[in-house]
C-alpha positions in Angstrom: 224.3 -123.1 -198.0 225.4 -123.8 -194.4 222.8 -125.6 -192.4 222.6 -126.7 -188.7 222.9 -130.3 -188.2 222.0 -132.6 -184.8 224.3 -133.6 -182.2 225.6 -136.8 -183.7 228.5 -139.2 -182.2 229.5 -140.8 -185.3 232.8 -140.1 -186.1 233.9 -141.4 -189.3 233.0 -144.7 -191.7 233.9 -148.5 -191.8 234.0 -150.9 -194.2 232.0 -154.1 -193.5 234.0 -156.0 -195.2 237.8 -155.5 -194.8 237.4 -153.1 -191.7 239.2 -149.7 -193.6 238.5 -146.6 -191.8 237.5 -143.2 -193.2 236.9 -139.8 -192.0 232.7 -139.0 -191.3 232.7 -137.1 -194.5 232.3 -137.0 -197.9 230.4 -140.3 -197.8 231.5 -143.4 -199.2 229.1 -143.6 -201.8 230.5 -146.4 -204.0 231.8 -149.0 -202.1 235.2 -149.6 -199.9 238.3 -148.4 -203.0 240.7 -150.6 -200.4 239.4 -154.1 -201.0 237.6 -153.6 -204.1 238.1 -156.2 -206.9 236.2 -156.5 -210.3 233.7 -158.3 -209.0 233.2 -156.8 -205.3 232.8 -153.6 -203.8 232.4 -153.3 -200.2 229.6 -151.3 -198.3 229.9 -148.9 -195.7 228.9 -148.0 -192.1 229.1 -145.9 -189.5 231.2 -146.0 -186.5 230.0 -143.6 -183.9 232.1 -142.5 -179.7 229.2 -143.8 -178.1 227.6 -142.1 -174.8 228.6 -143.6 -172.1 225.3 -144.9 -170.7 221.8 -145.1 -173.0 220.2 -141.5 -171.6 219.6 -140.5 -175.9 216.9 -143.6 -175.7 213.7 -141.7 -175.2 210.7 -143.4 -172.9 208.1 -143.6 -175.9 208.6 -144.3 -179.1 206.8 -141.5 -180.5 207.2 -139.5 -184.1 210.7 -138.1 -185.3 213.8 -139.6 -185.8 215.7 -136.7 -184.0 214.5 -137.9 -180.5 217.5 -140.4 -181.2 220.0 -137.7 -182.5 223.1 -139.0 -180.8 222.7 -142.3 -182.4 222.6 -141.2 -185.8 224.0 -139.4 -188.3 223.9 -135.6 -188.4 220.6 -134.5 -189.1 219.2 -131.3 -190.1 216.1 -131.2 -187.7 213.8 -129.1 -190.0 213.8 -131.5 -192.6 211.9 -133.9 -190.3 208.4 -134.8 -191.3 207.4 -137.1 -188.0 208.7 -140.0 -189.4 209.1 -143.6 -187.4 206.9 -144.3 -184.5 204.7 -146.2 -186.3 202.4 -148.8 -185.0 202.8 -152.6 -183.6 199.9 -154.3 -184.6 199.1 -157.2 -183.0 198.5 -159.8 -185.5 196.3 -163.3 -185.7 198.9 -165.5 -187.1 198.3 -169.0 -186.1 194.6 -170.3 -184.4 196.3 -173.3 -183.4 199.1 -172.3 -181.5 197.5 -169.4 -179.4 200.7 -168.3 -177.0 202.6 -167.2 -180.4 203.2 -163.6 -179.9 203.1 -161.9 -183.2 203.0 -158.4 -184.8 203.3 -156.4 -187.4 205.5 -153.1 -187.6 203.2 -151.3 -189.7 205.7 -148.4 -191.9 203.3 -147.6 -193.9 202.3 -144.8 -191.3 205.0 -142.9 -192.3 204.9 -139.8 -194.0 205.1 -140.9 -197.9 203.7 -144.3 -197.1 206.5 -146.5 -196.4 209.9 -147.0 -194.4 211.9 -145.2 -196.6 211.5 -141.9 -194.8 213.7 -143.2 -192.5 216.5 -143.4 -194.9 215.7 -140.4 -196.9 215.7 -137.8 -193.8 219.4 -139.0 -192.8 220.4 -138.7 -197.1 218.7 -135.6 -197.8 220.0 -134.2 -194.1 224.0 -135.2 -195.2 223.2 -133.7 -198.6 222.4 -130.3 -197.1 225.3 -130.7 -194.6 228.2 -130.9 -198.0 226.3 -128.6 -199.9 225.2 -130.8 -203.1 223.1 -128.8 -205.4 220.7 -131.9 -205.7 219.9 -135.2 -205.1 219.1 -138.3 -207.5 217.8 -141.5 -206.8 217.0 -144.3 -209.0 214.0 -146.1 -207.5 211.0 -148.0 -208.7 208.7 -146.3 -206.2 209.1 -146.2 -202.4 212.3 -144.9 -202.6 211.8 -142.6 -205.1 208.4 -140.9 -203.8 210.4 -140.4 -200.6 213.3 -139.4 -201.9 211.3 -136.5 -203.9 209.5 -135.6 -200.8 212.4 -135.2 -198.1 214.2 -133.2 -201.2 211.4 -131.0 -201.5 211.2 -130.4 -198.0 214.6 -129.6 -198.3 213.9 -127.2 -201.3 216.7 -128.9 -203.1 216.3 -130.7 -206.8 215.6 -134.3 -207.2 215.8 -136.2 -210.2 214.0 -139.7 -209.6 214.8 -142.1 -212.4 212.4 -145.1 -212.0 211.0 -147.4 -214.1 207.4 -147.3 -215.8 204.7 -147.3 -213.7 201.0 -148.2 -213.3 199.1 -144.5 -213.6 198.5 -144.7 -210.3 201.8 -145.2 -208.5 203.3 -142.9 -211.3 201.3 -139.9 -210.3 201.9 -141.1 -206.2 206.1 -140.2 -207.8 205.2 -137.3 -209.6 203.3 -135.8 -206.8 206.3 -133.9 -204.5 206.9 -131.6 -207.8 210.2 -132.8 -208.2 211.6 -134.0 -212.0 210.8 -138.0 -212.6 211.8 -140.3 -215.9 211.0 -143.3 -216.7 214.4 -145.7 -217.6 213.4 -149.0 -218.3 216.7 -151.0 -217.7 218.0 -151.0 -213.9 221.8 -151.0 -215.5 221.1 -147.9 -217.3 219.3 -145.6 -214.6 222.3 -146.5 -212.8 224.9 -145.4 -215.3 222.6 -142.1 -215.8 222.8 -141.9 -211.7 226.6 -141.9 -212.1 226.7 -139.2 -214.5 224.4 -137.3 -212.4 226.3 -137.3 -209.6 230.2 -137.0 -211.3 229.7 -134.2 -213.5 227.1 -132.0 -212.2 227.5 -132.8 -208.2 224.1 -134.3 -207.4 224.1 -136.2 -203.8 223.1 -139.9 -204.3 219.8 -141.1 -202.7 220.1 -144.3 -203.9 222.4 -147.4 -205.1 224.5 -146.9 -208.5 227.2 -150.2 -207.9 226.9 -153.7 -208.9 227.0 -155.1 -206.2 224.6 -152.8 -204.1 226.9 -150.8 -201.6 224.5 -148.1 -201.4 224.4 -144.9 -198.9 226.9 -145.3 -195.7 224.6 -142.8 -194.0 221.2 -144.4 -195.2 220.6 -147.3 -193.1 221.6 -145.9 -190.1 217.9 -144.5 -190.1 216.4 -147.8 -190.4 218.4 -148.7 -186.7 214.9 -146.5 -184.9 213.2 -149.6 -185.9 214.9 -151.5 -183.3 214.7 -148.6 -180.9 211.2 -148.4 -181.4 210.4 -152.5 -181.5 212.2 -152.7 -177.5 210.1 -149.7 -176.3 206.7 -151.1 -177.5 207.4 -154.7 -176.6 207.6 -152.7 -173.1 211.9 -153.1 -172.9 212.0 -155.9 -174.3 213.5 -157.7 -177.8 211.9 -160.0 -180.2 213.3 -163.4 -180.8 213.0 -163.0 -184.7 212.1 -159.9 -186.7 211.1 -161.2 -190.7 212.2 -158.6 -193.1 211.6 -158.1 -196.9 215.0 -157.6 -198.2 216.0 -156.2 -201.5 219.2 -154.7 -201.3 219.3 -155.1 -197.6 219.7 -151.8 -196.2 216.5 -152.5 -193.4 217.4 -155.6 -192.5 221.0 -154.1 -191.6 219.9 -151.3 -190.3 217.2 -153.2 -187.8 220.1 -155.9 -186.8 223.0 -152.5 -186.2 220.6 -151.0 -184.1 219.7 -154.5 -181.9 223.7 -154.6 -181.8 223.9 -151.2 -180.3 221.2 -151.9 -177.4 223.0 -155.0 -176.7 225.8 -153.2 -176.2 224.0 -150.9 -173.6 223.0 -153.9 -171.8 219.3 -152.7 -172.6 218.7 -156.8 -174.0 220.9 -159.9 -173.3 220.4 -162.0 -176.9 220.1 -160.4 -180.8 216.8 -161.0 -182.5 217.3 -163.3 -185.5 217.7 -161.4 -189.0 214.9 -163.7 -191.1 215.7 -162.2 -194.6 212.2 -162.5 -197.0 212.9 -162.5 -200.9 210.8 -163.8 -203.4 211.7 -167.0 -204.7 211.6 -165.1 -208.4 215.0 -164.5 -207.2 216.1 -164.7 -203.5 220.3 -164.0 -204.3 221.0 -163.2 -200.6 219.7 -166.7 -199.9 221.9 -168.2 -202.9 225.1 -166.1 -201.3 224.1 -167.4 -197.8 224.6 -170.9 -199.2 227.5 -170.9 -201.0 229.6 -168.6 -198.7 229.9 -166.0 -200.5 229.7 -162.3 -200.0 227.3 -162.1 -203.1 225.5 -164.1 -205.7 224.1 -162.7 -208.9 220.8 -164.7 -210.0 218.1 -164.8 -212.8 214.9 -162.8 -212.0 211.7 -164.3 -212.7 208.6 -162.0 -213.1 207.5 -161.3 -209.7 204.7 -158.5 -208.7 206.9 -158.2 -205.3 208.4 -156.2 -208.2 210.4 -153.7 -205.9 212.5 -156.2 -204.2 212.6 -158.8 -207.2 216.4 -157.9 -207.6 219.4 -160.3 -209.0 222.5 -159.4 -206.7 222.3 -158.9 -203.4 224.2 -156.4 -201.0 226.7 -157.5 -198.1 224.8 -155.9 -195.7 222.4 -159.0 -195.7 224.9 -161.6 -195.2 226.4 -159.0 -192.6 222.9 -158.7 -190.5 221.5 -162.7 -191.3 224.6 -164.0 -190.5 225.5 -162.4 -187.4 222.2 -162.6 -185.8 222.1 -166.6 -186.0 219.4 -165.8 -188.5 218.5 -167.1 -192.0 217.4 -166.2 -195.1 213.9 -167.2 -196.9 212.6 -167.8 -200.6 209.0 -167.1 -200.8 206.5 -168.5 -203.8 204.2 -165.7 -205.5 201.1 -167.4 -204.2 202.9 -167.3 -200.2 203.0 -163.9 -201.0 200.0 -163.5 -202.1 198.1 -165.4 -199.0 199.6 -163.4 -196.4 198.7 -160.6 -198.1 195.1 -161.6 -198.2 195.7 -162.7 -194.3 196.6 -159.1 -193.6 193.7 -157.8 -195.8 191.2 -159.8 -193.3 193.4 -158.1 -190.3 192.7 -154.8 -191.6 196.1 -153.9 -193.0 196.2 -153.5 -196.7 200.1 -153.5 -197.4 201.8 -154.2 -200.8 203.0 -157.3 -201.8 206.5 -156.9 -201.2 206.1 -156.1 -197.7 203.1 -159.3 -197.2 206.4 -161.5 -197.9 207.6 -161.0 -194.3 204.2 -162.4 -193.1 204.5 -165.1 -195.8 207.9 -166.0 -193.7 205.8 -166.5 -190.3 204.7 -170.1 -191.9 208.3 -171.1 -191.3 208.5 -170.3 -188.0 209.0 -173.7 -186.4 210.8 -175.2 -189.2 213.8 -172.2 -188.0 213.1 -173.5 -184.6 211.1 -170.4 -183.3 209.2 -170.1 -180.2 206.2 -168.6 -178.8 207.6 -165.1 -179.9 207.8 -162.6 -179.8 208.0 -162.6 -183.6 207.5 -159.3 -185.4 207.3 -159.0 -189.3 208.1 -155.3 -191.1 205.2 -154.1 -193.0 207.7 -152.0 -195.8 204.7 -149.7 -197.5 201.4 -149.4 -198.3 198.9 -151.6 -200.5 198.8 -148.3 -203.0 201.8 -149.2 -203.8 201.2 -152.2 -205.8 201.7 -153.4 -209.5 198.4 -153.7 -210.2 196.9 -150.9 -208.2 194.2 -149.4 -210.5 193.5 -152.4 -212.3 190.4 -153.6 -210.5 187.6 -151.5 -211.3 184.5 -150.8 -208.7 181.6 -152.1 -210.3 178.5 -150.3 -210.9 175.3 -151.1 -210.3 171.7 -148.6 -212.1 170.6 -147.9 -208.3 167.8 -149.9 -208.0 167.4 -152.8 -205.1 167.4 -155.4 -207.1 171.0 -154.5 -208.5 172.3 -154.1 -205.1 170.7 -157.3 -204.2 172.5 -159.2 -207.2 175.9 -157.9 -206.8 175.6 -158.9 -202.9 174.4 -162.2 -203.9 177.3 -162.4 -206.2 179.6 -161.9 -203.4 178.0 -164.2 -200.7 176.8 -161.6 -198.9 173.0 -162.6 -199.3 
């Protein structure tokens, strides 16, 4: 089926690594062939003619990622659900030092609950634009419940492997009608993704390489962020953006699409990358360290579950590195307090997205100022492990019940 795409300037792909050129399409889905080795595959992005002056950057950040058309990849328009403008929420973080400037990019607003939307529009749009018959992603939730949803939109096929999954965030998967399986090991959803994808055509939403190389066309969705974050901070750039980082696609996308309005002259310095992993496993931080493109680690139990991930992707080092920024290890109970710090905000987020407000508490040791600092909120507190786990209690109606349970709490 031949479908309309966007205006798009981006005219072909780049490897981040050795530099290699490629035509804009198909996408490089598994990783630069021309300096792979056994251990390393390289990822991808996009290289784009650019306008000559910044006329495609709108004067409000407002819904819908195909107000920035020319600065992304081809998108097919009616896929769009509104995505991106989401809200900077101005947040509390430190009594003491009261000129610190700091909010939170809330992306939980978006359609399906978390920043993925931005991703999955610019996927599902390129696998419209070669035809694909269907698209798979292997995801433990965000991804997947996106990936389902821009697919259905689409009316194309989705198969969602993920992993088991609290009743609750199971059903949240299952509810975009598309096919979802649970496949408990990450290695095998991947070789099942593979399959997928070889032998019956299916467009991949999602990573399938060790290392993470990911989707070329992906990320580029996650450079509105940056768009977004200069119009609301009224034209001008942060001086550190803290971002949860699994696989790294967001933080690379936020730091290309800093890069690109420095490049219009639209801000003078680059926000520093701060890259927030749980300590349960933190391998970008590891490959950071030892000056390498990636590290493989042991993965403790973590309930920041969805970013809890042993091998990092180049993209990180790509974005941390290049921004002057660095990379942080967060403790479950960090992650755990700045969640409850958002909670008393009014922002109930899930835990891997609190980690980027568990990073604020490092601020000064990285040499920060008074801001501003923004940290990404990634998804939605309905997102969490143990969602559904903490049941309301009841009371028999009376007064006197109410007046116990209240006095339980503190409240009387």
């Amino acid at each position: 089926m031949a479908v309309s795409t966007t205006h798009s300037t981006a005219t072909g792909q780049r490897c981040l690594y050795c530099g290699e050129t490629f035509p804009l399409f198909p996408p490089v889905v598994g990783g630069c062939p021309v300096c792979a080795t056994e251990d390393f595959r390289a990822p991808m992005e996009l290289i784009y003619d650019y306008p000559d002056t910044p006329e495609w950057l709108p004067a409000a950040p407002l819904p819908g990622l195909v107000r920035y058309a020319p600065m992304l990849p081809p998108l097919v328009e009616w896929v769009s659900m509104g995505e991106g403008g989401t809200p900077l929420v101005p947040f509390p973080a430190n009594p003491a030092r009261r000129n610190l400037e700091v909010y939170v990019k809330d992306e939980s607003r978006n359609p399906t609950w978390s920043h993925k939307d931005r991703l999955n529009l610019a996927v599902v749009s390129t696998a419209l634009a070669v035809g694909a018959p269907g698209i798979v992603a292997a995801s433990s939730g965000n991804h997947g419940a996106a990936a389902a949803a821009y697919a259905a939109r689409a009316g194309l096929p989705a198969v969602i492997l993920s992993t088991p999954r609290p009743p609750t965030v199971a059903s949240y998967l299952q509810g975009y009608g598309r096919f979802v399986i649970a496949v408990p090991d990450v290695e095998t959803r991947w070789k099942l993704m593979a399959r997928l994808v070889e032998e019956l055509g299916y467009h991949p939403a999602s990573n399938q390489t060790i290392p993470p190389t990911n989707h070329p066309f992906g990320s580029e969705g996650y450079k509105t962020i940056a768009y977004e974050l200069f119009l609301q901070l009224e034209r001008r750039a942060p001086q550190a953006v803290f971002v949860p980082v699994g696989f790294a696609e967001l933080i690379f996308g936020i730091y290309k699409g800093f890069t690109e309005l420095q490049r219009y002259g639209l801000i003078d310095t680059l926000p520093r990358m701060i890259a927030c992993e749980p300590a349960a496993g933190a391998p970008l931080k590891r490959a950071l360290e030892t000056g390498q493109p990636v590290a493989r680690v042991d993965v403790a139990d973590s309930d920041a579950y969805s970013i809890a991930v042993p091998v990092n992707s180049y993209r990180g080092v790509v974005a941390v590195r290049g921004s002057g920024g660095a990379a942080l290890a967060l403790s479950e109970e960090e992650m755990h307090s700045a969640q409850d710090r958002l909670r008393s905000a009014g922002l109930w987020v899930e835990l891997s997205g609190a980690v980027s407000v568990a990073g604020l508490a490092h601020a000064e040791q990285l040499g920060l100022g008074s801001g501003p600092l923004v940290c990404i909120n990634t998804s939605s507190g309905f997102k969490d492990i143990h969602v559904g786990t903490n049941p309301i209690p009841e009371i028999n109606g009376s007064w006197a019940s109410l007046e116990a349970e209240m006095r339980k709490r503190g409240l009387l």
